[in-house]
C-alpha positions in Angstrom: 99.0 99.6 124.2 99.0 102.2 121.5 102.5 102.4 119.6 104.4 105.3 120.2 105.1 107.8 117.5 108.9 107.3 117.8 107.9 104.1 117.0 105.6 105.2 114.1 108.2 107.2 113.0 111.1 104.8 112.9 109.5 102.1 111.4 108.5 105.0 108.4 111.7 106.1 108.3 113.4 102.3 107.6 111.0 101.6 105.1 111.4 104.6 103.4 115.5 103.8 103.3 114.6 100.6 102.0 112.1 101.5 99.6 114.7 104.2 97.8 117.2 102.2 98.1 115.7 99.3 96.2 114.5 102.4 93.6 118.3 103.2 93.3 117.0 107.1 94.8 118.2 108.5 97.5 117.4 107.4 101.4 118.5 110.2 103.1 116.3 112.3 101.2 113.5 109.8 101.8 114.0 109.2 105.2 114.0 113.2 105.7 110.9 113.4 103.2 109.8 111.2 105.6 110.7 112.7 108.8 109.1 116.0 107.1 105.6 114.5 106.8 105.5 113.5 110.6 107.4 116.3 112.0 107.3 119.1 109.6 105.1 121.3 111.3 107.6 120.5 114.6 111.1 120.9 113.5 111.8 123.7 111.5 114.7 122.8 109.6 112.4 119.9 108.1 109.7 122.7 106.8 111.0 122.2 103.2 110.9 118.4 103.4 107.0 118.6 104.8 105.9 120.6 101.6 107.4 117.7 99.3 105.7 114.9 101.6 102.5 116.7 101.2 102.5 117.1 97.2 104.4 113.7 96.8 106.9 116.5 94.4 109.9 113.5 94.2 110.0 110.1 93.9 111.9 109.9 97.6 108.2 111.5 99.0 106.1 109.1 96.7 108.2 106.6 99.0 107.9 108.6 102.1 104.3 108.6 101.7 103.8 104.7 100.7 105.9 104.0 104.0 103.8 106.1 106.0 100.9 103.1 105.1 103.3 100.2 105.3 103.6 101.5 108.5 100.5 101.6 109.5 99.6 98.5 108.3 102.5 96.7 110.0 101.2 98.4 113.5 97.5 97.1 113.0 98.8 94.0 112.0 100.1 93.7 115.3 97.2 94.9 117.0 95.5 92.2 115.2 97.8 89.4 116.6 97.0 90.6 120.2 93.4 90.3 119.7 92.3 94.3 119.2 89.6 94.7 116.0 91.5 96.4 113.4 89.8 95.6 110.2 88.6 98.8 108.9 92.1 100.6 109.7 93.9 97.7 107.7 91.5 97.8 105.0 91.3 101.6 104.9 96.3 101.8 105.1 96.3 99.0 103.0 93.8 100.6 99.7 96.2 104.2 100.6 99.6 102.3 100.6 98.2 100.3 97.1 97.0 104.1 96.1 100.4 105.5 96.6 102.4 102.8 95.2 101.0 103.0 92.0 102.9 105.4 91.1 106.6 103.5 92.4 109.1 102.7 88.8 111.1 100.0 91.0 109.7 96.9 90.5 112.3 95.7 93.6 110.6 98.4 95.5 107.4 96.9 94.8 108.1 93.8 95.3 108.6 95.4 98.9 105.5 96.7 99.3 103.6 93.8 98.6 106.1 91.6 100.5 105.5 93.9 103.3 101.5 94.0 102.9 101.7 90.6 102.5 103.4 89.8 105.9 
């Protein structure tokens, strides 16, 4: 039952959107920050937007990145729900996602993260 990376992917990719969008940035550039950081190394029109993921050089990839976690988190949760032992992956997303969003200016998009942690 291991999600699929489309899935992975997606679910990124939305919370990226809605992580800009409550920072008043840019989706698009967050979602393809995004996109960059999974598929960068895939796709080469995205090459550009892997570099930026990796060294988290705009506030869209700061998002990117603290999505990438919420992601994960979200999956594990899950997992947990069905009965699989996920503990140290939550505890290890959840202290990167915190990591990363200490450095998000939106308090709205904040409020996302923890609303989104916290679900």
């Amino acid at each position: 039952m291991l999600e699929v990376r489309a899935g992975h992917i997606l679910a990124e990719a939305v919370i990226a959107a809605k992580l800009a969008t409550a920072s008043k940035l840019d989706p698009g550039r967050a979602v393809l920050t995004a996109l960059g950081g999974e598929l960068g190394g895939e796709v080469e029109e995205l090459g550009e937007f892997a570099e930026e993921y990796r060294s988290a050089a705009s506030r869209e990839a700061v998002l990117a990145r603290v999505a990438h976690e919420l992601a994960i988190v979200l999956q594990a949760k899950r997992y947990a729900k069905m009965g699989f032992v996920v503990e140290s992956v939550l505890k290890a997303h959840v202290a990167k996602a915190l990591d990363e969003a200490s450095r998000i200016e939106s308090a709205e998009a904040l409020q996302i993260v923890h609303e989104l942690l916290s679900a």
